[in-house]
C-alpha positions as CSV (number, residue, x, y, z in Angstrom):
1,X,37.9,21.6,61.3
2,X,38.1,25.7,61.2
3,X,36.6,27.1,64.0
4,X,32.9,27.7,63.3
5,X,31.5,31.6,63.6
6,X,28.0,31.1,65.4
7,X,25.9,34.1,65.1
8,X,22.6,34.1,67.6
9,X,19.4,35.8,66.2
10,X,17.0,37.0,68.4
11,X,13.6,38.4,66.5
12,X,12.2,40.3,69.1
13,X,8.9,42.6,69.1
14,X,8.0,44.1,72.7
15,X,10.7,42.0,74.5
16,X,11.4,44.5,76.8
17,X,10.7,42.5,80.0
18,X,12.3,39.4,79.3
19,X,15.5,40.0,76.8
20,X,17.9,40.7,79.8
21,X,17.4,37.2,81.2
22,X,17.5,35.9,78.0
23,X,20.9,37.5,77.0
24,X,22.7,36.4,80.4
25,X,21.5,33.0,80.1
26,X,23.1,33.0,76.8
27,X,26.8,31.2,77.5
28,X,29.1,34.0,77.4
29,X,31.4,32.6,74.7
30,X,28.3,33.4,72.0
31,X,27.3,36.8,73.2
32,X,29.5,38.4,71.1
33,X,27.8,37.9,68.2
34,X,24.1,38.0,69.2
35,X,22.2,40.1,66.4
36,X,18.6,41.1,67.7
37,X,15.4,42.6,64.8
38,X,13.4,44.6,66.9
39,X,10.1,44.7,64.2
40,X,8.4,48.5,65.4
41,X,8.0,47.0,69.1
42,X,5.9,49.4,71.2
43,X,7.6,49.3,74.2
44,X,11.4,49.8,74.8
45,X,13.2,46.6,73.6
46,X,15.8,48.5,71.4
47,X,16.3,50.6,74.6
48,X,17.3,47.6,76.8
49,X,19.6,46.0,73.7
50,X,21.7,48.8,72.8
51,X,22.4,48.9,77.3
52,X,23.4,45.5,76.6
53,X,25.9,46.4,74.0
54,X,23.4,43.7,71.6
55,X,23.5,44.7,67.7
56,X,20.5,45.9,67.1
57,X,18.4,45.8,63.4
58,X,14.9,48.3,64.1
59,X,12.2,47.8,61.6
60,X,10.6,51.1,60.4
61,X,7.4,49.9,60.4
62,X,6.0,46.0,61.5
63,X,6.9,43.3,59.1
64,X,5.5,39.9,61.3
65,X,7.6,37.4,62.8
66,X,8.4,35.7,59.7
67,X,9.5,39.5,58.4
68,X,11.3,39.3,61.5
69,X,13.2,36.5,60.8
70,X,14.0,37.3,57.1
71,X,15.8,40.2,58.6
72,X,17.4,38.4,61.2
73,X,18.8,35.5,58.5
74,X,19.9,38.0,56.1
75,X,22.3,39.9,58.6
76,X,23.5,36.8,60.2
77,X,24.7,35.7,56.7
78,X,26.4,39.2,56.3
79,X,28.1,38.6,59.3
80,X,29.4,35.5,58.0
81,X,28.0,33.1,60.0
82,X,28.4,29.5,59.9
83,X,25.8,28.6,62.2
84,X,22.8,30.3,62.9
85,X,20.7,29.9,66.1
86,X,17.2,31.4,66.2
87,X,15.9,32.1,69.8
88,X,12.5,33.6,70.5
89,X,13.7,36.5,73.4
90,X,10.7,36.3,75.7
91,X,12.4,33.5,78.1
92,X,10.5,30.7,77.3
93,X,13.1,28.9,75.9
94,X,16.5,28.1,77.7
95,X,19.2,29.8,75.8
96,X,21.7,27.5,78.0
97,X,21.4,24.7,75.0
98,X,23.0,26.7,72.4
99,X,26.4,25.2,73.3
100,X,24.7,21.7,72.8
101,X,22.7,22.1,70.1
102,X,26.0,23.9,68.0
103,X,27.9,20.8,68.6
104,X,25.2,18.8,67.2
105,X,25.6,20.4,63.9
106,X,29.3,20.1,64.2
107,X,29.6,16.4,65.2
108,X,28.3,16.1,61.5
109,X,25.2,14.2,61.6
110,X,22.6,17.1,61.4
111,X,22.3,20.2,59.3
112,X,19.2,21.7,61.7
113,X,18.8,21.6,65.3
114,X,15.5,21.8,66.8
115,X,14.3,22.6,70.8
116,X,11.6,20.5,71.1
117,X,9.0,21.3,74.1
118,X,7.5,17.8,73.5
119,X,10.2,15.2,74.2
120,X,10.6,15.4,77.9
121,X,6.7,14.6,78.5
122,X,6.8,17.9,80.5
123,X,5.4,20.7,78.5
124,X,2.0,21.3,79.9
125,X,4.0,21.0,83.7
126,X,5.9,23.6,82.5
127,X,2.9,25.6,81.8
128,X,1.8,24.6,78.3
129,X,-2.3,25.5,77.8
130,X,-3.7,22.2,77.1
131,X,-5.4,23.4,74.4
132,X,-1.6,24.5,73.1
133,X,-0.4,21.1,73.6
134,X,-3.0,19.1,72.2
135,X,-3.1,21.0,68.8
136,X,0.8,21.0,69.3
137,X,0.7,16.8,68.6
138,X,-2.3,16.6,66.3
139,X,-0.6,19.2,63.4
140,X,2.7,17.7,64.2
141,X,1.3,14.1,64.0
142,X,-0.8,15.1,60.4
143,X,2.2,17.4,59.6
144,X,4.8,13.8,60.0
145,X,2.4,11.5,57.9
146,X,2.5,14.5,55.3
147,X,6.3,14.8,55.0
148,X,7.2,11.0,56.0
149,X,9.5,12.5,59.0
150,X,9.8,11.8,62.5
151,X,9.9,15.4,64.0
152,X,8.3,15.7,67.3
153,X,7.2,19.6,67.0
154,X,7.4,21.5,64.3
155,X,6.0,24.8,66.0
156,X,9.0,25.1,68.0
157,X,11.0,28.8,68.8
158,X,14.5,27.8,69.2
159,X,16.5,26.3,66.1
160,X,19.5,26.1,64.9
161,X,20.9,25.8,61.8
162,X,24.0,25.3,59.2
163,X,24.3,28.6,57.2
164,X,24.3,26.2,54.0
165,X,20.8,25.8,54.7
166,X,19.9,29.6,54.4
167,X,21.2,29.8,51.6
168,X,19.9,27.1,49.5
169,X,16.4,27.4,50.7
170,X,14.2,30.5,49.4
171,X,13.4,31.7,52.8
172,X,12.9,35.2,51.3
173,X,9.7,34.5,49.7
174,X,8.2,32.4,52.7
175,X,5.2,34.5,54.6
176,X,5.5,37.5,56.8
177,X,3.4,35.8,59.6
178,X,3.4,32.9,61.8
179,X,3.6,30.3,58.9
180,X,6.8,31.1,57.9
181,X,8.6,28.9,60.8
182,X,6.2,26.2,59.4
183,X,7.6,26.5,55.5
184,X,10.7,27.0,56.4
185,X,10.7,23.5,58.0
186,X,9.3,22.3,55.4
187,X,11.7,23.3,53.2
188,X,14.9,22.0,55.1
189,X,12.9,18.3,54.2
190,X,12.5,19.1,50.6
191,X,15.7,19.4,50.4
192,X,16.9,16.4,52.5
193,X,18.6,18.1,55.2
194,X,19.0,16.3,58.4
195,X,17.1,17.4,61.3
196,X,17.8,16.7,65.0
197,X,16.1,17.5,68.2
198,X,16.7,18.6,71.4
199,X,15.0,18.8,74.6
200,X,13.7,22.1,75.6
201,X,11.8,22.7,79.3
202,X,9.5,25.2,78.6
203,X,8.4,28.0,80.7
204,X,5.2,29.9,80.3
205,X,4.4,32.9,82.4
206,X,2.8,36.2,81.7
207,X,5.5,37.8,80.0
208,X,6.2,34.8,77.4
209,X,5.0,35.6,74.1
210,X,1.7,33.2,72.8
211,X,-0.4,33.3,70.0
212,X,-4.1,33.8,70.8
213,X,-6.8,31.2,69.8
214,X,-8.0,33.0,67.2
215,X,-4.5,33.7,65.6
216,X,-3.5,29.7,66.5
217,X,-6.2,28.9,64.5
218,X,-5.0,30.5,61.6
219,X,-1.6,29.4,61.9
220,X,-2.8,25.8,62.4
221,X,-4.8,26.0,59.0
222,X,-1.7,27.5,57.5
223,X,0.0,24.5,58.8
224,X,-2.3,21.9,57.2
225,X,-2.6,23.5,53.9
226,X,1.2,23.8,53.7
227,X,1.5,19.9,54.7
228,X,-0.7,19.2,52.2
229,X,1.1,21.0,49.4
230,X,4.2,19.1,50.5
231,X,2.5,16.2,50.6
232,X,1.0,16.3,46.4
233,X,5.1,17.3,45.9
234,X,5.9,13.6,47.5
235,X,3.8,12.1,45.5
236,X,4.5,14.0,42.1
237,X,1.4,15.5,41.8
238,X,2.4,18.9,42.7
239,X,5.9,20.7,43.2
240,X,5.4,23.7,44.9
241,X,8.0,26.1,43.8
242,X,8.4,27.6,47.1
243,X,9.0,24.9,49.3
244,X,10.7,22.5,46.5
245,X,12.8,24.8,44.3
């Protein structure tokens, strides 16, 4: 097998205090091609990735995380990319998997990694809000009787990905905000993409980035309306074009 070019995307919005660590935890083999969006932060993330020597993509105005990550795709496929890895920069995930989760693609038998906070059993030890965790399992646990898969969190910040996938899906037209990790997943399963999971400690501190309650609940509504909508295409009631085209 040609050696696989594996561009890491880092959409980033007031960053600032936590990209550093999460660059240099980032095995040095797969810093050279490390592409961060910086969508309008307010603070001085773009500052601290050019002293890194990171590429850096600036937003002239704020587009949302799933803006963000439209950006992030688009110039990862530019760069030619083979494999993609998304990584959320505020340190909550451990970039130290990358190397792992990259083989998983390659051994053949998945076309989309996933970090999963849930598997380990640790997540609210590792500083999870209960109130995070519970609504965690209940949309992922309505979300799985929807599809018919076996995911254990679908709300997860570091995933990796076969470039194949970006470009068969119609990520482009997915939301702006929050949701769009959310359809995106759901359109790797409409196609019949294989997804694997990998543990991810998770580590929650001040700096970490977190939706509010009021914004979590409109992402989990999101959630629930997009499940259903998969779930009418499964039954051949409804084919969304978005998520099944």
């Amino acid at each position: 097998m040609n050696k696989q070019k594996v561009v890491i995307v880092l959409p980033a919005y007031n960053a600032e205090q936590t990209l550093e660590k999460t660059y240099y935890d980032i095995p040095e083999k797969y810093r050279a091609n490390v592409l961060l969006v910086d969508d309008y932060s307010t603070d001085h993330t773009t500052r601290v990735a050019k002293k890194l020597n990171i590429k850096t993509v600036e937003h002239k105005k704020n587009l949302g995380y799933g803006g963000n990550q439209k950006t992030c795709y688009l110039n990862a496929l530019k760069m030619g990319a083979d494999i993609i890895v998304m990584i959320h920069p505020d340190y909550q995930y451990d970039p130290k998997l990358i190397p792992a989760m990259v083989e998983m693609i390659n051994s053949g038998n998945y076309d989309c990694i996933l970090g999963s906070r849930i598997i380990d059993g640790n997540a609210m030890k590792g500083g999870m809000p209960f109130y995070k965790y519970f609504s965690n399992r209940l949309l992922t646990f309505f979300e799985n009787i929807c599809t018919g898969a076996k995911v254990s969190e679908y709300h997860t910040g570091l995933r990796a990905f076969k470039s194949e996938i970006l470009k068969k899906i119609d990520f482009e037209k997915n939301s702006n905000n929050f949701i769009f990790d959310n359809q995106m997943l759901l359109q790797i399963l409409a196609h019949s993409y294989r997804i694997g999971e990998i543990s991810c400690p998770c580590k929650y501190f001040p700096e970490a980035s977190s939706l509010n309650i009021s914004r979590s609940i409109v992402y989990g509504l999101g959630c629930v309306y997009w499940s259903v909508v998969f779930l009418l295409g499964r039954l051949k009631l409804y084919k969304s074009p978005l998520i099944f085209s």
